[in-house]
N, C-alpha and C positions, 0 to 999 in steps of 0.2 A: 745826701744824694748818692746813689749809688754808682758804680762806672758803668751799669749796664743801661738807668735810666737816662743816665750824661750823654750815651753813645746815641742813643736813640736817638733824644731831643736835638742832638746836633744835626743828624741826619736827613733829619727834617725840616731845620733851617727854623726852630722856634715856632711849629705849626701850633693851632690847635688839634691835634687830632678828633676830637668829637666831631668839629665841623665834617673833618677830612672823612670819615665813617660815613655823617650823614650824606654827605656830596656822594660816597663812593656808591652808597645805598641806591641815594635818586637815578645815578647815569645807571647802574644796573637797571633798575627797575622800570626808566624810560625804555632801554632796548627790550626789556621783553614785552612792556606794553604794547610798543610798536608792531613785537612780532605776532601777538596773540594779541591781536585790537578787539576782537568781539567776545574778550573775555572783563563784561562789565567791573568784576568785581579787582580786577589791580587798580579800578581809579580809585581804592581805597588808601591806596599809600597815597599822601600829598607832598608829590614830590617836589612839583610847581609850590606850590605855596611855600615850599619848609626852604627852597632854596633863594625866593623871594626876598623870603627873612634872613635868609643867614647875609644873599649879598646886603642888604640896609641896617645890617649890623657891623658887617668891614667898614661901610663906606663912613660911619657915623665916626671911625677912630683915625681916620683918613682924614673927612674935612676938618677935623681938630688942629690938623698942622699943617691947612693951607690949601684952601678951597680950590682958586686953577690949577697948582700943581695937582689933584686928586682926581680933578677932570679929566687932565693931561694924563696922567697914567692910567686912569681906569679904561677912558678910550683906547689908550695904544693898547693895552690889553687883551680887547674884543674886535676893535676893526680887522688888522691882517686877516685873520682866521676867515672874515667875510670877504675880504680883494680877494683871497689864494680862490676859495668858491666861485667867485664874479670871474676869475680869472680865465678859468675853467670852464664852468657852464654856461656864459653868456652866448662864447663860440659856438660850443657843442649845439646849444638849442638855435643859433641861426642856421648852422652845418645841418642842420637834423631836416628844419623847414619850420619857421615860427610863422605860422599863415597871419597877413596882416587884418584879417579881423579880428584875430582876437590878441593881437599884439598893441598893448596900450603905448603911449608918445611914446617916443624914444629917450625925451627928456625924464623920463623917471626913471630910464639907467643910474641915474646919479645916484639914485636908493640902492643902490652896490658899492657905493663910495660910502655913502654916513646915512644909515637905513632909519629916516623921521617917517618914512612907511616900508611897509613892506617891500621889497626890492621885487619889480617884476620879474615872473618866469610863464615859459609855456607851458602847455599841458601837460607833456613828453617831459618835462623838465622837474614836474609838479613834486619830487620825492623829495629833491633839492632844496626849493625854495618853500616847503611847506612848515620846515624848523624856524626859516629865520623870524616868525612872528618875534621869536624870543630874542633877538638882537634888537630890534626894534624897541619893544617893551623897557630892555635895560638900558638902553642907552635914552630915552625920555625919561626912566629914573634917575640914572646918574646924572643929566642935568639940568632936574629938578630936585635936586637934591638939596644943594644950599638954602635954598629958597625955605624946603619942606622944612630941613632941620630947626632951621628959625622959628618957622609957625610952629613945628613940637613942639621945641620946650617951652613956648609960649602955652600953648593950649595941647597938651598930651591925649588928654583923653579925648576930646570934641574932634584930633587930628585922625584917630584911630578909627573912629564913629561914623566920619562923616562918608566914606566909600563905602563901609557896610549897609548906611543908609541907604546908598543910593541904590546897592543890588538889592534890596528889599525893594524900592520900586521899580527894580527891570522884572525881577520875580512874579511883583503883583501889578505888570503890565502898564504902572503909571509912569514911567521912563524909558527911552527907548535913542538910539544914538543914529539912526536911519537921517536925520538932518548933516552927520559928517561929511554926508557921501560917500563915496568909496575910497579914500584915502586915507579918512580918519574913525569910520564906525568902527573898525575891530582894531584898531589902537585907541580907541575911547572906551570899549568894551573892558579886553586886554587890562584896562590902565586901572578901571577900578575894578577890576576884580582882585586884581593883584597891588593893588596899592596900603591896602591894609596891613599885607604882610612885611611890607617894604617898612609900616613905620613899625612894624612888631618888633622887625631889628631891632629900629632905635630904639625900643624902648627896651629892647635885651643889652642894648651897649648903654645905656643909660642904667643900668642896673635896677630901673624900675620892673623888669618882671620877677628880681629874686625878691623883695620885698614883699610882694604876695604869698601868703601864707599857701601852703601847699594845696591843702583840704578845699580852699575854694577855688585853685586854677587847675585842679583833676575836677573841681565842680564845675565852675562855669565851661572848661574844656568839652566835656562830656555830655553837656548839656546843649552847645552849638551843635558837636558831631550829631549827638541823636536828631536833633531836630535837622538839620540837614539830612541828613539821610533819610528822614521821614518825608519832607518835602522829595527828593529823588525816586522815591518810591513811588509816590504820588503823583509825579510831574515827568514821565520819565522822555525820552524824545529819539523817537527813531525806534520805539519800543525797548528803550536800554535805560538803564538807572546811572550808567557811567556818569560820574561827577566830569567828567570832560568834554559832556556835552551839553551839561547844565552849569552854568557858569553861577549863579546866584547860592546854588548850592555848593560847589566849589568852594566858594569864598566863605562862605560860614565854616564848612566841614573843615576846612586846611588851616583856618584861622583859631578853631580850635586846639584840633592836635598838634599844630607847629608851638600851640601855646605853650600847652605841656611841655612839649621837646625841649623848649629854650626855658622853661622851668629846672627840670632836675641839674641838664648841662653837665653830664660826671667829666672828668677829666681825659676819658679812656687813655692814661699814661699803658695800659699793661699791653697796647698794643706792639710799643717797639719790643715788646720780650718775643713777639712771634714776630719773627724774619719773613717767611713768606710773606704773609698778613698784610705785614707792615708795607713791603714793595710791592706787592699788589696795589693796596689804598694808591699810594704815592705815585706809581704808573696811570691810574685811572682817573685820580686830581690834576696831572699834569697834562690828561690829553682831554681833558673834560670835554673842552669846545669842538675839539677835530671830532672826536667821537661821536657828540650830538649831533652834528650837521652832515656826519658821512654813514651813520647807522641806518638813513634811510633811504640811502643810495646804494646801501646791500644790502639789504631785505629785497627791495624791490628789484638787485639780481638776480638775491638767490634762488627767484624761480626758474628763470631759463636756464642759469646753470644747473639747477636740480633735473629740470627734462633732458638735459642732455646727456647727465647719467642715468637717466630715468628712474629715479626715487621712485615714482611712483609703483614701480612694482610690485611693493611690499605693502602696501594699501595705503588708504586715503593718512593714516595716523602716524603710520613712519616715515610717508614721506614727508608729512609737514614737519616731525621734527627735524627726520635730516634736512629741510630746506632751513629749520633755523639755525643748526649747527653751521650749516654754511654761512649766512647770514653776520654769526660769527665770527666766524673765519676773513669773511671779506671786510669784516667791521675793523678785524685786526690788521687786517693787509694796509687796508687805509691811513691807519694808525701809524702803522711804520713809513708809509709813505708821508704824510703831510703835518706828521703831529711835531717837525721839527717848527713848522711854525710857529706851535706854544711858545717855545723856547727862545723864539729870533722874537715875538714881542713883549715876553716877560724880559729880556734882555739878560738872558743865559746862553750859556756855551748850547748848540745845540748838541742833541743827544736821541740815540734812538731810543733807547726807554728815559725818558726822567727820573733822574737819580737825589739833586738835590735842588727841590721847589723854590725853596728859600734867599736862595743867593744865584748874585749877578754872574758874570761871567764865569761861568762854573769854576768861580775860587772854592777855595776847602773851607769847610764848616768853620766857623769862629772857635773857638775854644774857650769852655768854661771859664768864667771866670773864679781866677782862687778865692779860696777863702779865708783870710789869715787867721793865723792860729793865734788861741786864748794866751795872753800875757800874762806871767803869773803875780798874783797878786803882792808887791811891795811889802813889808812887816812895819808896822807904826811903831813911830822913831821917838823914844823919851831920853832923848841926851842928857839931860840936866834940868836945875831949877828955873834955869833961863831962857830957854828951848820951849816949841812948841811942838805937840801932837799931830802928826797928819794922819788921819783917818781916811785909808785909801778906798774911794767906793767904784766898782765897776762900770768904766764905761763903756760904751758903745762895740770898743773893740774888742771887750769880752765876749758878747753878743755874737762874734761872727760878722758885722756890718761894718761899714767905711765911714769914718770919723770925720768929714769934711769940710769941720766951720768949729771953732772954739766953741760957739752956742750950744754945741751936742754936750757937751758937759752937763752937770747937775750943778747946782747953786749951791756954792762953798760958803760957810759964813764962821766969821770968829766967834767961839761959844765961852765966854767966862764959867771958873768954878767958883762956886758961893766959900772956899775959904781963903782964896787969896792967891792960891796957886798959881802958874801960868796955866792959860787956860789951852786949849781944844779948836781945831776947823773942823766943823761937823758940813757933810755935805748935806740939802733941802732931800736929799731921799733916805736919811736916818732919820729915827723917831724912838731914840729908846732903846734901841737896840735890835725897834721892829722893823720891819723893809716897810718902807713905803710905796707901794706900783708906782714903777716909771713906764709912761705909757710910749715913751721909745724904744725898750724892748720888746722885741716879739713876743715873746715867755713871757711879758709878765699880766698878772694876774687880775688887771683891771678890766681885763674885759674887751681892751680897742679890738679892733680886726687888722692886723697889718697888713694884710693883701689891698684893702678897700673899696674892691671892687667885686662884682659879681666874678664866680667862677669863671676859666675858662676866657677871660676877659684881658685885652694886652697881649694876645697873642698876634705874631705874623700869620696871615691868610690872602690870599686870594680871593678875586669875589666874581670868577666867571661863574656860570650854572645852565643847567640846562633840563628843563622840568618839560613835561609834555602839553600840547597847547588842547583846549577845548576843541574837541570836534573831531569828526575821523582825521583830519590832520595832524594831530597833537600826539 
């Protein structure tokens, strides 16, 4: 390893970075969704789906070591970020005037405390509380999760199967979720459209998506996308093909291509070689949540501040981009303002940029661990007629790796010569003179895998996200 890849990896607190790419990809490409909502063709990226799957591929390496505690933190994780919001806007929209007909109980404030629906807001308010569908969503997956994992490895395929089934019958109108009422139809919606992707994690943490041969998951991939897309064409709503406002096709189309994504999985190690790059991603992964929930609280400023410099001057094209420049601007203002919260519920030093993801109290990175150097190999010792042979054979700490149990040895046996001689300890991995593969070395040549898991797999990650919701909302 080199000191430049060691510096990186440290920096990052042992991240994946692919994930970190993909998350940084999505929150871009939700703010410009946001800001150019009538440009059908960005629901091509699935941003919602691909971050669905990444978070139910964290959470599958989590409940491995302890199911309430993974509750427990994945919750602290996402709530704050929703109190600092509640904190803020519940005020603002009573200060504003929330007229009581269209202001529902007051007991479903509490959906500002632990959001099992959508947390109320007023109209005036509507920019704010139009994100949090997706706090909602994640938090009925994280705990249904235990549950879920169970029934996966139980039934993988049938678990994958069975939401996609069900939007083929919202698609072809033999299902329909109008019995929830209004508390629960669009978190029943919400839940399977996106619960397929949730178990496509697991089955990316289960290393059952590298197992598929490539040639058929760029096949069947490509084959859900088109035919989604065809249905979108077809079934468009509001005269728009936008997959985020066809939810049936959503979930085929993202179910696809997330497929692919979590197929190749490269490593992207070459990212920490680019410094800006690099602190860019890692700025953007650590304010993920502030960013999603405050981006549509400046867009929808940045138009009165845009009339009051009056962009509009310069025609209907430049002002709208300068309104998204601003839009920008205020998204980043935000950022600096409230994105210490990230930090006060990951249980890091707060910081106005995030520097390092990975660790608690903004202590310094761990430090590599050594690797001890190759021991040089002992010379076989023929003292005399009465004396034995030791035939030194490399172990373990040859390799590079840490020798931790006598059992790492190779099997020593006393080998007689056919005239009489004292005989020889040959160890079980000589044969002749020929090496026998020991399948405890990495190097050797039997074939094992020593990783033993899918790439990119065992990494530290985070599992906030923030994709855009179906509907001019989203």
């Amino acid at each position: 390893m080199t000191t430049r890849t060691t510096s990186a990896r440290a920096a990052t607190g042992g991240r994946d970075r692919y994930f970190d790419v993909l998350r940084f990809l999505c929150i871009v490409w939700v703010v410009v969704y946001h800001i150019f909502s009538t440009q059908a063709w960005l629901g091509f990226w699935p941003a919602m789906g691909l971050l669905f799957a990444i978070s139910g591929s964290l959470m599958v390496r989590s409940l491995d070591r302890g199911a309430l505690q993974t509750l427990k933190n994945r919750l602290q994780r996402l709530l704050p970020v929703l109190w600092l919001a509640g904190l803020i806007g519940v005020p603002l929209m009573f200060w504003h005037g929330w007229p009581s007909d269209e202001r529902p109980a007051l007991w479903r404030l509490v959906f500002w405390i632990f959001p099992l629906s959508d947390p109320p807001g007023s109209e005036w308010a509507q920019s704010l509380t139009e994100p949090l569908w997706y706090l909602r969503s994640i938090v009925w997956f994280i705990l249904l999760s235990p549950l879920l994992l169970i029934l996966f490895r139980w039934y993988p395929k049938t678990m994958i199967a069975l939401p996609l089934a069900v939007m083929v019958g919202v698609g072809l109108g033999s299902v329909t979720f109008g019995w929830g009422g209004e508390i629960a139809e669009g978190g029943l919606m919400d839940g399977f459209t996106f619960l397929s992707l949730w178990l496509l994690g697991f089955a990316h943490r289960e290393g059952m998506v590298k197992k598929i041969p490539v040639w058929a998951v760029v096949t069947f991939g490509l084959v859900l996308a088109g035919g989604a897309t065809f249905w979108a064409l077809t079934h468009q709503v509001e005269n728009s093909y936008d997959f985020n406002l066809i939810p049936e096709g959503q979930a085929f189309y993202s179910f696809g291509i997330v497929l692919i994504l979590l197929r190749f999985a490269p490593t992207f190690s070459w990212v920490g070689d680019h410094r800006v790059l690099d602190r860019l991603i890692t700025i953007v992964n650590g304010r993920a949540m502030v960013i999603y929930l405050w981006h549509n609280v400046a867009i929808e400023l940045s138009y009165p501040v845009g009339e009051k410099i009056d962009v509009w001057r310069w025609g209907g094209t430049v002002g709208t981009g300068l309104c998204a420049v601003i839009a920008v601007l205020l998204t980043i203002l935000g950022m600096f303002a409230f994105g210490w919260i990230e930090d006060v519920a990951a249980q890091r030093r707060p910081q106005l940029l995030p520097k390092d993801l990975g660790k608690k109290g903004g202590s310094p990175a761990p430090a590599p661990e050594p690797v001890p150097a190759a021991q040089p190999e002992p010379v076989a010792a023929n003292v005399n007629d009465h004396t034995v042979a030791l035939t030194p054979v490399a172990g373990p700490e040859s390799s590079g790796s840490r020798m931790d149990h006598r059992s790492d040895w190779p099997d020593v046996r006393y080998q007689p010569t056919a005239s009489g001689s004292p005989g020889v300890y040959r160890s079980s991995a000589y044969d002749g003179g020929a090496r026998v593969p020991d399948p405890q070395r990495p190097d050797d040549e039997s074939g094992a895998d020593p990783a033993g898991s899918a790439r990119g797999e065992g990494q530290s990650f985070d599992d906030a996200g923030w994709p855009p919701r179906h509907g001019s909302d989203r």
